[in-house]
Backbone as CSV, one residue per row, in Angstrom:
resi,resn,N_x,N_y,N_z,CA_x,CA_y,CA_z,C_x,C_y,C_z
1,UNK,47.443,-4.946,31.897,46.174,-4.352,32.274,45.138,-5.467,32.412
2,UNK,44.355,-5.338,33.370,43.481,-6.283,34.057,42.286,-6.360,32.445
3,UNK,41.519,-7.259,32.534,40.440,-7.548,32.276,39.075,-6.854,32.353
4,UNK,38.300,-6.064,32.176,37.346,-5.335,32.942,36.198,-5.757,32.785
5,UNK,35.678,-6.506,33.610,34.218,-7.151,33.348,32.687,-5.978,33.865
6,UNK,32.041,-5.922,32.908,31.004,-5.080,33.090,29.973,-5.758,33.939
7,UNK,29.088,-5.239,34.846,28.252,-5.994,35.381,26.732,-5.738,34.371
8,UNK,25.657,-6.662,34.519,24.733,-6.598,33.320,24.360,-5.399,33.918
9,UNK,23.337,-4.760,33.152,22.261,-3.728,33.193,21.617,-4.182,34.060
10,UNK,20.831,-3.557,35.396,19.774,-3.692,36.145,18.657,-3.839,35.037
11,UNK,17.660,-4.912,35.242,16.425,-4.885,34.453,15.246,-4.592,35.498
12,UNK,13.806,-3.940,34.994,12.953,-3.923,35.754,12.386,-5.190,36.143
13,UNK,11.939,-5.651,37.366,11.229,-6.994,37.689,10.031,-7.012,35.970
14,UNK,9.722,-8.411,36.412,9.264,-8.897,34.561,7.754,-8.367,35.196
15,UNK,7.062,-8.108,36.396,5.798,-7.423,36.432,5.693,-5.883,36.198
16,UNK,6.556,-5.319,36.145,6.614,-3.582,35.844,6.818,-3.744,35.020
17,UNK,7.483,-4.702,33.790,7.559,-4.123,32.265,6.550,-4.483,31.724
18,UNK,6.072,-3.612,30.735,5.133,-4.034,30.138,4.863,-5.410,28.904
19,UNK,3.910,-5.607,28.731,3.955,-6.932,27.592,4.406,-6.725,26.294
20,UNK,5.328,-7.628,25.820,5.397,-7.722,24.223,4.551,-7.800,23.861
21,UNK,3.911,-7.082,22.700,2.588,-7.133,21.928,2.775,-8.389,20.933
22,UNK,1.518,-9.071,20.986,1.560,-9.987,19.836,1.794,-9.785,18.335
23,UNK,1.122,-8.647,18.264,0.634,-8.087,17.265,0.734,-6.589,17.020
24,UNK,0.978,-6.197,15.407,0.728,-4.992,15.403,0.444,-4.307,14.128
25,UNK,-0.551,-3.278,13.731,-0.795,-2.640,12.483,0.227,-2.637,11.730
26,UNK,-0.658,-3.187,10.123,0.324,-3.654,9.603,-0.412,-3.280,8.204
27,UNK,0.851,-1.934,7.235,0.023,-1.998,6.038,1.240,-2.355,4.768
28,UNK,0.666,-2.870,3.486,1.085,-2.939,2.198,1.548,-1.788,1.711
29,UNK,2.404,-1.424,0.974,2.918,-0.330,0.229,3.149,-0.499,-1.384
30,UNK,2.731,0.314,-2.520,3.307,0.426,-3.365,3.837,1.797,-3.949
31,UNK,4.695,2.359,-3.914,5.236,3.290,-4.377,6.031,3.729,-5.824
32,UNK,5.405,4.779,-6.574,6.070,4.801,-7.502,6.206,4.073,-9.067
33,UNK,4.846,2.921,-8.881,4.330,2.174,-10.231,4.214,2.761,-10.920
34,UNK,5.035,2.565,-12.242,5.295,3.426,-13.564,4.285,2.138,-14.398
35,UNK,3.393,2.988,-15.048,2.478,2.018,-15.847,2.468,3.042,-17.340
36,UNK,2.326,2.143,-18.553,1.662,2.946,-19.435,0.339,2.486,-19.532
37,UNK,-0.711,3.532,-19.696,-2.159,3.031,-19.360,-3.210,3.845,-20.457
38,UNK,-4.079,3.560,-20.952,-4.952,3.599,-21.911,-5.838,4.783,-21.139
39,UNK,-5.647,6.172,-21.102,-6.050,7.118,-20.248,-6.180,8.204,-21.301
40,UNK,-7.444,8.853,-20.491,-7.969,10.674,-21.011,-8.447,10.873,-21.843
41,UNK,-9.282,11.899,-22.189,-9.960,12.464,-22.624,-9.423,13.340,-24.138
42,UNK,-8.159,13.749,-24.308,-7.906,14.177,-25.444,-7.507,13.416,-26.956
43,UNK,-7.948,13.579,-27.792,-7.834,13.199,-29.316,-6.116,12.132,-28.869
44,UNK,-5.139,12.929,-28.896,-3.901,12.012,-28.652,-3.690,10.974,-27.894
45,UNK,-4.543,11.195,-26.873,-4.802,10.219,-25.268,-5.492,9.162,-25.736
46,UNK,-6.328,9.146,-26.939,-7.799,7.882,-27.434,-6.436,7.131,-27.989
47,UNK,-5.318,7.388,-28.370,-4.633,6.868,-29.268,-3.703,5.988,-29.207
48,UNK,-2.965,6.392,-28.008,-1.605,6.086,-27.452,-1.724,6.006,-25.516
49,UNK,-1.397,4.895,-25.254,-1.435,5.492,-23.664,-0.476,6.173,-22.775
50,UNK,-0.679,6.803,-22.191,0.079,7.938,-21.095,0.665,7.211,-20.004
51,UNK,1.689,7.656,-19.902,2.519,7.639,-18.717,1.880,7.955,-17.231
52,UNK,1.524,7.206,-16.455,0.731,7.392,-14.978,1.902,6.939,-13.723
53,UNK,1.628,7.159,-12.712,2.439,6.621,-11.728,1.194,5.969,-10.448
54,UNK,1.627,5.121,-10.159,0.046,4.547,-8.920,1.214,4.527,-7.817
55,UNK,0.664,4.670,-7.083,0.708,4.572,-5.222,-0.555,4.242,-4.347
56,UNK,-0.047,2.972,-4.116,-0.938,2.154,-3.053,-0.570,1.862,-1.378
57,UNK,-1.594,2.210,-0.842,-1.456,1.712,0.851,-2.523,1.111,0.657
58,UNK,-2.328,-0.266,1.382,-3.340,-0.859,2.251,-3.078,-1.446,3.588
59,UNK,-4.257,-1.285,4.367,-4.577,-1.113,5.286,-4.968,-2.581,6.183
60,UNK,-4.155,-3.007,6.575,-3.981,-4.885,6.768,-4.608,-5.535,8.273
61,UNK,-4.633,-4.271,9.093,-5.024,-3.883,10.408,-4.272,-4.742,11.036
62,UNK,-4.459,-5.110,12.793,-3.649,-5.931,13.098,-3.370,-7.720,12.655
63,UNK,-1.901,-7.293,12.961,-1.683,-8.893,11.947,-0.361,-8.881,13.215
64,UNK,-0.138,-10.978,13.217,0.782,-11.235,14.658,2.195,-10.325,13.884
65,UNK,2.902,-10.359,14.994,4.528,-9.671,14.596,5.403,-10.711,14.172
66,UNK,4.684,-11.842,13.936,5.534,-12.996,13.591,4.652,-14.272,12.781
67,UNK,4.405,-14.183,11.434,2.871,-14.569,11.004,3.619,-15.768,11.066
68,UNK,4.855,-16.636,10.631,5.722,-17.511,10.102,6.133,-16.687,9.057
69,UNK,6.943,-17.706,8.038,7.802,-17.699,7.072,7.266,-18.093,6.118
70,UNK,5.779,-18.173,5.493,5.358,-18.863,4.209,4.629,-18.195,3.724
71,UNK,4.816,-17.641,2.211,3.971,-17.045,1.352,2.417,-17.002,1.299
72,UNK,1.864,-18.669,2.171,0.516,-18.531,1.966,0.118,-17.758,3.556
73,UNK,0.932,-17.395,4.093,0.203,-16.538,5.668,0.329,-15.295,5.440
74,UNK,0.874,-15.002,4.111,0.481,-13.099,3.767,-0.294,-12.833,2.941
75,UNK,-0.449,-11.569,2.317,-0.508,-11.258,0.580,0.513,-11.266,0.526
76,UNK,0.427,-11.913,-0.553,1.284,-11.935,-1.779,1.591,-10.840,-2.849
77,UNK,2.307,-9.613,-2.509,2.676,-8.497,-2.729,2.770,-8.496,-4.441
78,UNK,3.380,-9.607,-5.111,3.422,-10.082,-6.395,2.053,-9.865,-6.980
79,UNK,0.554,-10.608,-6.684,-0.893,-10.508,-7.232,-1.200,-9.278,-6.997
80,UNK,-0.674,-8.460,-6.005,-1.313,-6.950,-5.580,-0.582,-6.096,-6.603
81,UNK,0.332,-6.274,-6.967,1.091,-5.909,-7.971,0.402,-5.583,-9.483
82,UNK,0.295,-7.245,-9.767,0.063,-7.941,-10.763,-2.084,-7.739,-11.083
83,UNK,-2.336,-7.346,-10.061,-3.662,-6.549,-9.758,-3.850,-5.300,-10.454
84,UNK,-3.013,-4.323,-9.941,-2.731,-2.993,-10.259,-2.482,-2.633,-11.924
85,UNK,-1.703,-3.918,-12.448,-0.969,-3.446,-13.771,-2.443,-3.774,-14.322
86,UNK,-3.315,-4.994,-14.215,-4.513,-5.661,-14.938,-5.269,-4.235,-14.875
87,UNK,-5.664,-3.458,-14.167,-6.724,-2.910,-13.831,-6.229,-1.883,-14.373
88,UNK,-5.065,-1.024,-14.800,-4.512,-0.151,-15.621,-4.595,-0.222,-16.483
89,UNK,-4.536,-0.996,-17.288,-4.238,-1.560,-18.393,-5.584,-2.498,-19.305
90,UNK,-6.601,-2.546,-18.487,-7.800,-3.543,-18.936,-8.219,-2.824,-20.242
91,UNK,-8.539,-1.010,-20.483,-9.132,-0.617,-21.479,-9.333,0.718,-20.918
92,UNK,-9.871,1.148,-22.322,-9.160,2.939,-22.030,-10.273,3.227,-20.700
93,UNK,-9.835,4.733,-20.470,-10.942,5.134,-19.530,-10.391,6.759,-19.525
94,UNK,-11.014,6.927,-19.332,-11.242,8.710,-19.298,-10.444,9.648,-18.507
95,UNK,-11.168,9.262,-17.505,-10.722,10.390,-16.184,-9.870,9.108,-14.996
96,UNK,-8.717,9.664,-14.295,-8.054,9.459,-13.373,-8.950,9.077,-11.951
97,UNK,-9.872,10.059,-12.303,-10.959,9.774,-10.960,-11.746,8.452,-10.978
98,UNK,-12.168,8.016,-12.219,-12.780,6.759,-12.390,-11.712,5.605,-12.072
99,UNK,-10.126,5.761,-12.649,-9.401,4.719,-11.921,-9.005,4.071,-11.177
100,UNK,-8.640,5.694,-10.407,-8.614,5.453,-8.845,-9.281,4.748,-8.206
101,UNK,-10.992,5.078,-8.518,-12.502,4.684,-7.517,-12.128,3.272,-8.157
102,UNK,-11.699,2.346,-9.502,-11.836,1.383,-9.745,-10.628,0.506,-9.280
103,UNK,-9.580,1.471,-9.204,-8.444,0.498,-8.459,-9.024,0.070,-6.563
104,UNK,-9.511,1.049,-6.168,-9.474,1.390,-4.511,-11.045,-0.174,-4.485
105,UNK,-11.973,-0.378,-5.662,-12.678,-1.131,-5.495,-12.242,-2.586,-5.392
106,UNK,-11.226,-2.929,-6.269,-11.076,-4.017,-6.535,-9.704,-4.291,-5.741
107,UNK,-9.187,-3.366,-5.277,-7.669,-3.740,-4.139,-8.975,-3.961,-2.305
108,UNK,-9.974,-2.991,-2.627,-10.738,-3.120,-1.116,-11.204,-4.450,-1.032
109,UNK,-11.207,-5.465,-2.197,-11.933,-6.883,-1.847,-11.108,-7.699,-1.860
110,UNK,-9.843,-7.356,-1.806,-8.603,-8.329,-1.332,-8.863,-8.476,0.109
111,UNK,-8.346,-10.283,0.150,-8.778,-10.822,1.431,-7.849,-10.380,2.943
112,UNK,-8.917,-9.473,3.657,-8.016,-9.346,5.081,-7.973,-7.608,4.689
113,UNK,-8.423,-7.065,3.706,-7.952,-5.797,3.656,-8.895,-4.776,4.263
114,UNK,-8.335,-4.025,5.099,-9.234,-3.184,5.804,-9.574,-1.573,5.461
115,UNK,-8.755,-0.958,4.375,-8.893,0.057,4.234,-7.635,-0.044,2.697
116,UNK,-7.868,1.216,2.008,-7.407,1.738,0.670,-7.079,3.235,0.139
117,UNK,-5.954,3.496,-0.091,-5.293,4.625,-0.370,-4.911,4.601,-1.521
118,UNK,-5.411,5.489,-2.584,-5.370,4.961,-4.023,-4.267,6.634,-4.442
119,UNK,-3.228,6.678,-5.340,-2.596,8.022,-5.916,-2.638,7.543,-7.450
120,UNK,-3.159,8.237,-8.342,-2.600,7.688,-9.528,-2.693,9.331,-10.255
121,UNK,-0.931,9.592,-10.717,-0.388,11.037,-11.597,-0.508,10.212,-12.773
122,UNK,-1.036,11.541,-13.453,-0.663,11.685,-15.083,0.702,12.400,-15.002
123,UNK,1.811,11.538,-15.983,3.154,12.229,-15.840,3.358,13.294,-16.394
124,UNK,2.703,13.252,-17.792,3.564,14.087,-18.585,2.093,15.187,-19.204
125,UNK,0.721,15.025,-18.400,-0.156,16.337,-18.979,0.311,17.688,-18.926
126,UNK,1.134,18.162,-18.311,1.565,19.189,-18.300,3.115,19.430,-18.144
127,UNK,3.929,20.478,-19.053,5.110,20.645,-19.263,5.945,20.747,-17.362
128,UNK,5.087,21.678,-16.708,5.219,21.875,-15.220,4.995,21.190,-14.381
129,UNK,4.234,20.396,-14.517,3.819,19.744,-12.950,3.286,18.392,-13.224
130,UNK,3.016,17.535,-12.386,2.558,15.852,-12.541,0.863,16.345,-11.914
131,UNK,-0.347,15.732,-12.429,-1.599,15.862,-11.814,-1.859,14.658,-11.105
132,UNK,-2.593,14.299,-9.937,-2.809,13.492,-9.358,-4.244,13.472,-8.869
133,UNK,-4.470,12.282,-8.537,-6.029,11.922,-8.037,-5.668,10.902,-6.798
134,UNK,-6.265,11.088,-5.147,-6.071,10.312,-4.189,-7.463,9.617,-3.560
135,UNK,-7.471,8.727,-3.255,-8.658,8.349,-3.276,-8.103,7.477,-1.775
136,UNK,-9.230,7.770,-0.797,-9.248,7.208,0.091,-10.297,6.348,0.910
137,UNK,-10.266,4.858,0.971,-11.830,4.161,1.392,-11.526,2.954,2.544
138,UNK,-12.352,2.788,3.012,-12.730,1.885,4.273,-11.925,2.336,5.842
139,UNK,-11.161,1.295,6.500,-10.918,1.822,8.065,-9.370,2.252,7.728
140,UNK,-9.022,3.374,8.865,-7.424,3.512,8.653,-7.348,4.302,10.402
141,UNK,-8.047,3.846,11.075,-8.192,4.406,12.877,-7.454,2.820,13.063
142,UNK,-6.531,2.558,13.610,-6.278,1.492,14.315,-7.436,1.327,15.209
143,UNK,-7.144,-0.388,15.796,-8.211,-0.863,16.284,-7.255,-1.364,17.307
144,UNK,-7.455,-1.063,19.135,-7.313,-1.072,20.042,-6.991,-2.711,20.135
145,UNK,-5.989,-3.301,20.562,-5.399,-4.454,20.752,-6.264,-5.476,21.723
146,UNK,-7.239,-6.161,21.803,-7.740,-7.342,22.459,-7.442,-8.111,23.681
């Protein structure tokens, strides 16, 4: 049996296709941060800290599709990290709502960051269900390519 050579794919001339984008929206993720944290309002809560979970987006806007290969041309996912646990963990605080507003403050002045999506559950306040607080601040509309 012969050989069967395929002929290539017809491509469109390189003026009908459109351009590779340089660039494109680009956000941070943290999902699922199990912290114990110095939280709430009840007699047991002043005492011992609670089980929370954080979830972070940020909002990086456009960034090239190819920054290089070196730790200093991103964040550094490690300090954003290592951000999150500090700011959990600094000293008690009350309400979930104050954390949030204090995590979403101090992740919004990270350099290059354009917007902030803050989740932080109390795990175990209730036998039924996880409570949560979402907090959402600055841009998250993409911005039309240049």
């Amino acid at each position: 049996m012969a050989d069967v050579v395929l002929a290539p794919k017809a491509q469109a001339p390189a003026a009908s296709r459109p351009p590779v984008p340089a660039f494109g929206q680009q956000r941070l993720s943290f999902s699922g941060l199990r912290i114990e944290a110095p939280i709430g309002i009840l007699a047991h809560e002043k005492t011992a800290p609670q089980a929370i979970r954080v979830d972070v987006e940020l909002n990086q806007g456009l960034q090239p599709l190819h920054p290089g290969d070196h730790i200093e041309q991103v964040l550094d996912y490690r300090e954003v990290r290592q951000l999150i646990v500090s700011e959990c963990t600094a000293g008690h605080v009350n309400l979930l709502e104050s954390l949030a507003g204090q995590l979403a403050l101090r992740l919004g002045g990270l350099p290059g960051i354009l917007g902030v999506r803050v989740k932080v559950a109390k795990l175990h306040i209730f036998d039924d269900c996880e409570v949560a607080i979402c907090m959402e601040t600055g841009c998250w509309n993409p911005r039309p390519a240049s």
